[in-house]
N, C-alpha and C positions, 0 to 999 in steps of 0.2 A: 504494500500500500504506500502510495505517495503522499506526502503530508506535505501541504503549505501550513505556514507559521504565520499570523497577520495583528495587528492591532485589534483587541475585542473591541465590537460596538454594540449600544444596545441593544438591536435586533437579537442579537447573539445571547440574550439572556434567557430565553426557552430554554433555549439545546443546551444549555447551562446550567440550569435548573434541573433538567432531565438527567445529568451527570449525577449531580449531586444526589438525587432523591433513588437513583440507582444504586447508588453507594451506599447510602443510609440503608434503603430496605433489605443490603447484605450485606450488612452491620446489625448485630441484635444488641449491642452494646451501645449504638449510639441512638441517643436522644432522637425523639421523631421529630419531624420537619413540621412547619405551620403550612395553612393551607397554600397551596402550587403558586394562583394569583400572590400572595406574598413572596416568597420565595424568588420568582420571576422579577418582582417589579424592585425588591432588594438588589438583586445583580443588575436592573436594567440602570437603577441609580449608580451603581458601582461604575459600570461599562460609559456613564455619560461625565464623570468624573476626571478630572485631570491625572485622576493617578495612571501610571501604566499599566498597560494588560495587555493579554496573549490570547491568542487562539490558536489551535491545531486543526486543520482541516482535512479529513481525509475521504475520499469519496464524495467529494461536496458535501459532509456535516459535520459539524465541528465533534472532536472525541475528546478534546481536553481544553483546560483553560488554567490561567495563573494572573494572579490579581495583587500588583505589588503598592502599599500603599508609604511612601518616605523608604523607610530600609526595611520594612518589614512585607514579607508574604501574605496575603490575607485570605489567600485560595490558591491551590494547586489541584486538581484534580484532572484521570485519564479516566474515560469510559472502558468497565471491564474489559471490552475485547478489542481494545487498542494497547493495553498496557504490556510493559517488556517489550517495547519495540522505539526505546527512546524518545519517547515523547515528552514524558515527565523532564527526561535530563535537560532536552532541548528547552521546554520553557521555561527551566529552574536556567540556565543560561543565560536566556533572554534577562533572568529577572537580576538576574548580575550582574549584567553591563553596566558599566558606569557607577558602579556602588565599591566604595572600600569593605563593605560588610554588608549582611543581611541575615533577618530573624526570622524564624519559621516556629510557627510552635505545632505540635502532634500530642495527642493525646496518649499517655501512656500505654495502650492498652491497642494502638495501632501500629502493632509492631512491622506491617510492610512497609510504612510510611516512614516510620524513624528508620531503618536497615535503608532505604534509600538516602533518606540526609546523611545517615555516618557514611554511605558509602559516594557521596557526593563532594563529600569533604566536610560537612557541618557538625560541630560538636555541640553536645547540653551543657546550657550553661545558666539552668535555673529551670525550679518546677513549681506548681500552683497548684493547687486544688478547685476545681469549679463544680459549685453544683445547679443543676439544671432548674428550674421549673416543677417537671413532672417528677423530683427528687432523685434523680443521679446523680452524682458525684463523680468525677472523673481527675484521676490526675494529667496535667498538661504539663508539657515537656516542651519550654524553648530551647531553642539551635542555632548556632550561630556560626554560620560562615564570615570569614575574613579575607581579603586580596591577600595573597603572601605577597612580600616584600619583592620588589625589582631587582 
């Protein structure tokens, strides 16, 4: 599969949506999402935002996105049957350009996610406890990438 890389726009917050709420429903650990129309219109605010963002486009629909807000990550995700085929790497890339550092935080308990930040180069370097709403608790686990030295 060939994959373009582009600037997210808000159109793009569907198929975005649709990531994420794919990911959630194969996750029994994670906290359930609020109705779709929210969820949607939270990225489409995100995607009209100055912050940068990514899209991965493969087949003409997007299978991943990455939502960088100052130094920090504020979404990463790859559509299951896009994943392992460097996608994640490439928009974690993108979200590196032009930063001396970058923070990503991962939930303890997602152990694909952090084995890709160590194996990205990012190390923890602080953790939180959050608890949800509908009363999870979760431990969160920031990461932090640095530019090595020149």
């Amino acid at each position: 599969m060939s994959t373009i890389y582009r600037p997210a726009r808000p159109d793009d917050a569907t198929a975005c949506a649709r990531i994420i709420r794919e990911f959630v429903a194969a996750t029994p650990w994670w906290p359930r999402l609020g109705p779709q129309p929210e969820v949607v219109a939270a990225w489409r605010h995100s995607f009209s935002s100055q912050d940068p963002s990514w899209v991965a486009v493969g087949h003409g629909a997007v299978v991943g996105f990455c939502l960088r807000e100052d130094d920090n990550i504020s979404g990463l995700y790859v559509s299951a049957n896009a994943r392992s085929r460097g996608i994640g790497k490439h928009l974690l890339d993108l979200a590196k350009q032009n930063r001396d550092w970058i923070t990503v935080w991962a939930y303890e308990k997602n152990t694909r996610a952090r084995a890709f930040y160590k194996r990205e180069g990012l190390v923890e370097v602080g953790r939180e406890t959050t608890t949800f709403d509908c009363g999870t608790t979760l431990v969160d686990i920031e990461h932090r990438w640095t530019r090595p030295a020149p």
